[in-house]
N, C-alpha and C positions, 0 to 999 in steps of 0.2 A: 315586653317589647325587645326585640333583639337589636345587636348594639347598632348593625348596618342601617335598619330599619330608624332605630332613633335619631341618629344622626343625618339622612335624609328628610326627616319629618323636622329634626329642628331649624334643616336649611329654607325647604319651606315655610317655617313661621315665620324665620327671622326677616325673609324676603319678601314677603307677604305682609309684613305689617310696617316694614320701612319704605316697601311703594307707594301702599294704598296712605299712611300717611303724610309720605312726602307729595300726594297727588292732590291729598284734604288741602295741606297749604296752602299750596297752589293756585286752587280754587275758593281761596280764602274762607274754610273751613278749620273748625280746631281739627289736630292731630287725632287728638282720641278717636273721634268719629269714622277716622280712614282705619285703625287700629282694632276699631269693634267690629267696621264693615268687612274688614279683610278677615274676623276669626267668624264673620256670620258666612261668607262668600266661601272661604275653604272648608268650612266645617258642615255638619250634618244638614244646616239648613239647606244649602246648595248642589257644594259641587260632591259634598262626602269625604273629601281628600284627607282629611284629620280627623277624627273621634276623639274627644276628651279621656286619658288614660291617667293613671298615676304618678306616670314621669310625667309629664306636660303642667299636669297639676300643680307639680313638686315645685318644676320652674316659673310657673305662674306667682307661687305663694310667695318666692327666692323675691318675683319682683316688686311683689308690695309691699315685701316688708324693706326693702331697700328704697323703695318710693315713700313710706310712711318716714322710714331714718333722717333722708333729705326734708322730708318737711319739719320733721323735730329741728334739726341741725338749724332752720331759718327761723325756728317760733321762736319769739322769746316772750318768757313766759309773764314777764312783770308787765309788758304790753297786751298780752293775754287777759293777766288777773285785770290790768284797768278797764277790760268791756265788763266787766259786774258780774251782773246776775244776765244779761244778752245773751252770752250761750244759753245756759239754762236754761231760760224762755222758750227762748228755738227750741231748745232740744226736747224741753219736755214737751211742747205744743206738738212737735213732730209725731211725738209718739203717740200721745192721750190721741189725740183729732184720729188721725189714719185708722189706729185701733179700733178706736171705738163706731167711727163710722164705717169701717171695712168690716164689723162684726154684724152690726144693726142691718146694712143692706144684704150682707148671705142668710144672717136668722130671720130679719122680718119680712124681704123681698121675695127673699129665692125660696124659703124654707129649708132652710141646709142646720146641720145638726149644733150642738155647741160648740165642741171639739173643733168640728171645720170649721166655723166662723171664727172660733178665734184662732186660728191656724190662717187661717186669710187676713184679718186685722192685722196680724203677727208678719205678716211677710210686708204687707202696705207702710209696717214702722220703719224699715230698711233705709239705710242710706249708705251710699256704697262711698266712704270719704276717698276714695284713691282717686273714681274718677270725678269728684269735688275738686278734686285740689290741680288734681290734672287741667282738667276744664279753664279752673286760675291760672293755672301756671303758662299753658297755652296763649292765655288772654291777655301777657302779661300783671296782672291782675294780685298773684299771691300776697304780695307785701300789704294789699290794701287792709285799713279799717274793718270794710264786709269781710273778706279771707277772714281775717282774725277771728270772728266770730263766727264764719263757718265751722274754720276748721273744729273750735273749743266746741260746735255744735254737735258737728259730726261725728268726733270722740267720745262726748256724752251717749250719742244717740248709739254709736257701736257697742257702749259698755248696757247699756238698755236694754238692745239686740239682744245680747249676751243671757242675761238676765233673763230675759222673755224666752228662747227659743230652751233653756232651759228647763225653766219652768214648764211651758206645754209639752217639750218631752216627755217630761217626765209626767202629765198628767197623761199624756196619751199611750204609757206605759204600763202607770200601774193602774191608773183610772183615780190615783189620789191628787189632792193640790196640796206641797208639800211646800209651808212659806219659810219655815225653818231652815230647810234645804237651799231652798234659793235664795234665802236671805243669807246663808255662807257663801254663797260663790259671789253673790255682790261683794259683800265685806271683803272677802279674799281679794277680788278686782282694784275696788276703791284704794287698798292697803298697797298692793303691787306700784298703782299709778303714782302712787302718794311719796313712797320709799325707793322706788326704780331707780325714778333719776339720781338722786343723792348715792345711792349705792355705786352707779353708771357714772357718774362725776372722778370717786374717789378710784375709780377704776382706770375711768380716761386720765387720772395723773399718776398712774402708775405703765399705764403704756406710754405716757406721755414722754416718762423719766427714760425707761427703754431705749424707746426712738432714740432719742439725744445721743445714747451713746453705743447704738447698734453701728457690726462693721458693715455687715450686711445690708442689700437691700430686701423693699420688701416687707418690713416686721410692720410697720404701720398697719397698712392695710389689714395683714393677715390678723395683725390683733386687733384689730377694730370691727375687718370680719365677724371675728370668735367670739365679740363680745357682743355684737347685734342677734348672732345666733342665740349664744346663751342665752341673753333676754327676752327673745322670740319663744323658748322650750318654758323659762320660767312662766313666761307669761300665759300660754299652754296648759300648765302646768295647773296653776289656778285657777283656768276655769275663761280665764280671759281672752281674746281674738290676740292670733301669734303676735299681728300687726301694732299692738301694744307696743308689746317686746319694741322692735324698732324702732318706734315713736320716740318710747320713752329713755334709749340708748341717746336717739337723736339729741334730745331734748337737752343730755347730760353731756353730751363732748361741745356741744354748739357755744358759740363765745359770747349770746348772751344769757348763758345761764350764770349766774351770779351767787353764792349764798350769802345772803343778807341777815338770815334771822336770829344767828348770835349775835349780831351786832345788835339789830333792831331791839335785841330783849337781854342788851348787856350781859351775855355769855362770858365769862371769863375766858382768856388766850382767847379771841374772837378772831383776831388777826392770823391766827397761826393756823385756827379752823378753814378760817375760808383760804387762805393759802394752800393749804392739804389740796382743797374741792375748788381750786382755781391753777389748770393747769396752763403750760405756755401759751398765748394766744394765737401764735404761730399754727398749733396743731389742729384747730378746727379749718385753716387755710387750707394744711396740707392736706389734711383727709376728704376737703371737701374734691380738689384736685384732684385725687389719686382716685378714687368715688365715682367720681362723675361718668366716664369710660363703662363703668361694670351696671351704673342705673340707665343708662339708656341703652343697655343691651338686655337686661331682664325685664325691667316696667313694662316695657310693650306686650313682650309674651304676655303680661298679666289682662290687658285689656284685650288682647287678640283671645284668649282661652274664655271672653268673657262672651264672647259672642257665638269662639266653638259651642261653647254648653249653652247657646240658645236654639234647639233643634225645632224650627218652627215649621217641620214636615209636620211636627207630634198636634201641631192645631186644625182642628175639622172647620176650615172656612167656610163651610154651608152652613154652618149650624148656628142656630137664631139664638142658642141658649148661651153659647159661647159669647159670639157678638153683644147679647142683651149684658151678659155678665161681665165682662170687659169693658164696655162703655160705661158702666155705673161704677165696677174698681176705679176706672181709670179717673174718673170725677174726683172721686174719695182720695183716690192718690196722690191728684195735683193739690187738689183743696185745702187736703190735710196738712200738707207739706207747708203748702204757702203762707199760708194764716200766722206761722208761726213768726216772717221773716217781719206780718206787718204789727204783730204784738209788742216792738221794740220802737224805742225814739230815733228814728231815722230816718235822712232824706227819701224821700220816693222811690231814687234807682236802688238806693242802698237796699231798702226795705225788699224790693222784685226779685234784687240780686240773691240777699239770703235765702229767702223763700224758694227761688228759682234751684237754687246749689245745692238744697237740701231733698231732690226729689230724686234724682237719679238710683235705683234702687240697683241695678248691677249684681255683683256676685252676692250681695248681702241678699237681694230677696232669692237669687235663686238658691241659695243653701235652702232659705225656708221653705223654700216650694219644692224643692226637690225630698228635704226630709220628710215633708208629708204626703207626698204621692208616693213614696219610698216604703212608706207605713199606712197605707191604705186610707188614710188621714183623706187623702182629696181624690178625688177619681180625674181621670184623662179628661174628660173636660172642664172640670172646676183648674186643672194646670193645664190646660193650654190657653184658659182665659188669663191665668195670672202670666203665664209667660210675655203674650200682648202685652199685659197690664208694666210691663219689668223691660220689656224692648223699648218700647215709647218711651214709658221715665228716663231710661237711661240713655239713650238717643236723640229726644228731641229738643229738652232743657238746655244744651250747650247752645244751638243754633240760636234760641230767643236770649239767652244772656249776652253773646255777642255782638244781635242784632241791637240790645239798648244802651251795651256801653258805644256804641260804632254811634247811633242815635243821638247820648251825649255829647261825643265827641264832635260830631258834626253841629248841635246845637251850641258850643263851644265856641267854635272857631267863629259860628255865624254872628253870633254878640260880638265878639273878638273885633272882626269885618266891621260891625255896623259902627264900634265904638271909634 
């Protein structure tokens, strides 16, 4: 793209997805939804004005992993570990249910081959945590109990993703199931996630020490920048979604991350350790200030570019086979999803809310469905049913989460009144 041309096209993003969501508000919609509708309204579906390119991509990725860094920077992780084994649950019912029943209805329904069935399972396990937490964060909602264990859901399930789309690559490659193979790039994943932050910690007090005595403005940012990057390429690197990378940056500069576990397991100098991996507390203030400017100028582009790459010219709306096969994903999709939020001990909305949060499939299913229409893997109508099957998920789940906290809250007040 030439540079006149890009920079045109980014003033249209940027404007385009700061109307239609400031219009969502408005009309008492989450933000996201004006954000997806404006990259479905200027993009291929509609008007054509934008085509999903490289650059646009580029800056799309910029914003998720800058939107994953802010949710690290609020997690913290000891409130994390106290929901248990809840992610887990979620996560893995997420994935076993949708798979398995996304494979059963293309091979025993439709008669569709192995490869494509589980090329379709495989796209149904998706969960697109950006606009998860979006969704929260719009709702006011992030800091909740349920967030917590979406989020730790959503991370499981992305590192799953990971895992899986690997693996059917690479079967639909060489025509082998290589568990050897893909049992490295988990290990490598789990390993990154495990050592990231500690690495990211002792890092953040070495910018930390910097800062303090920099003449210049500036260095923060720029080193904090470099250091979300770097972990974004390492994360890459091994095998893992860039979005890692930032996550687990986040996770390490944020003021509740803590190291406790030389103490916990009488580490000798235990005091001097966690001092090293305990920078000023100041500095997660000041980055989070200095931050906040640059993630709501890229995050949008991310959910706007998610609706460009939904070109839903590419679906033959006469077509019975589509529809018939749509409406039985789309079952599988919610179903799978859901089941998992009610597998956990938790009140009712809590239990809706999880389930609810965990379906939105977003750019996660469309990698998969584009990898495999890419490779002959799915033909033009088995993807344009999944496309329906990846617009709904990620479109209409926010409306009904909002619709039963607004529900609670009104059943709130009403006790409230009566008492």
């Amino acid at each position: 793209m030439e540079a006149h041309n890009f920079f045109l096209t980014l003033s249209i993003l940027l404007l385009a997805a700061r109307f239609l969501s400031e219009l969502a508000v408005r009309i008492g919609v989450p933000a996201v939804i004006g954000e997806l509708a404006a990259g479905i309204i200027i993009g291929p579906s509609v008007f054509g004005l934008i085509s999903p390119d490289a650059t646009m991509k580029l800056l799309a990725e910029i914003g998720i992993i800058l939107l994953l860094f802010e949710v690290g920077m609020d997690t913290d992780v000891f409130r994390l570990a106290k929901a248990g084994s809840k992610p887990i649950i979620v996560a893995v019912a997420g994935v076993v249910f949708p798979f398995g029943l996304g494979y059963l209805v293309s091979h025993q329904m439709f008669g569709m081959s192995v490869l494509t069935s589980m090329f379709i399972g495989g796209t149904l396990t998706a969960t697109s945590i950006g606009i998860t937490v979006r969704v929260l964060t719009d709702l006011q909602r992030r800091h909740s109990d349920e967030a917590q264990i979406v989020i730790g859901a959503a991370v499981l399930d992305d590192i799953v993703g990971v895992i899986l789309l690997a693996f059917l690559y690479q079967f639909a490659i060489s025509g082998e199931m290589s568990l050897v193979s893909t049992a490295k790039v988990g290990a490598y994943i789990v390993l990154f996630m495990v050592l990231s932050p500690f690495a990211a910690k002792f890092m953040a007090y070495i910018i930390d020490h910097f800062d303090q005595r920099s003449s210049s403005p500036g260095l923060l940012l720029t080193m904090a920048l470099s250091l979300i990057m770097l972990f974004s390429y390492l994360a890459h690197a091994i095998g893992a979604p860039e979005i890692m990378g930032g996550f687990a940056a986040g996770i390490a500069i944020s003021q509740h991350f803590r190291v406790s576990i030389a103490k916990r397991l009488h580490i000798p100098f235990s005091a001097h350790f966690n001092r090293i991996f305990a920078p000023s507390p100041e500095l997660s203030h000041k980055l989070e200030k200095q931050m906040r400017p640059l993630i709501h100028t890229f995050t949008p582009l991310f959910f706007l570019m998610v609706g460009v790459s939904l070109n839903l010219k590419q679906v033959d709306w006469s077509s019975s086979f589509v529809w018939a096969l749509s409406g039985s994903l789309l079952i599988v999709a919610v179903a799978g999803k859901l089941v998992g939020g009610f597998l956990i001990k938790e009140p009712r909305l809590q239990q809706m809310v999880i389930g609810l949060s965990m379906i939105p499939r977003g750019e996660v299913g469309l990698i998969f469905a584009q990898l495999g229409f890419a490779n002959g893997i799915l033909d033009g109508q088995i993807y344009a049913a999944l496309l329906i099957v990846i617009a709904l998920t990620t479109v209409v789940p926010p409306f009904i989460i909002k619709w039963l906290y607004q529900r609670d809250n009104a059943a709130i007040s009403h006790s409230q009144v009566d008492q």
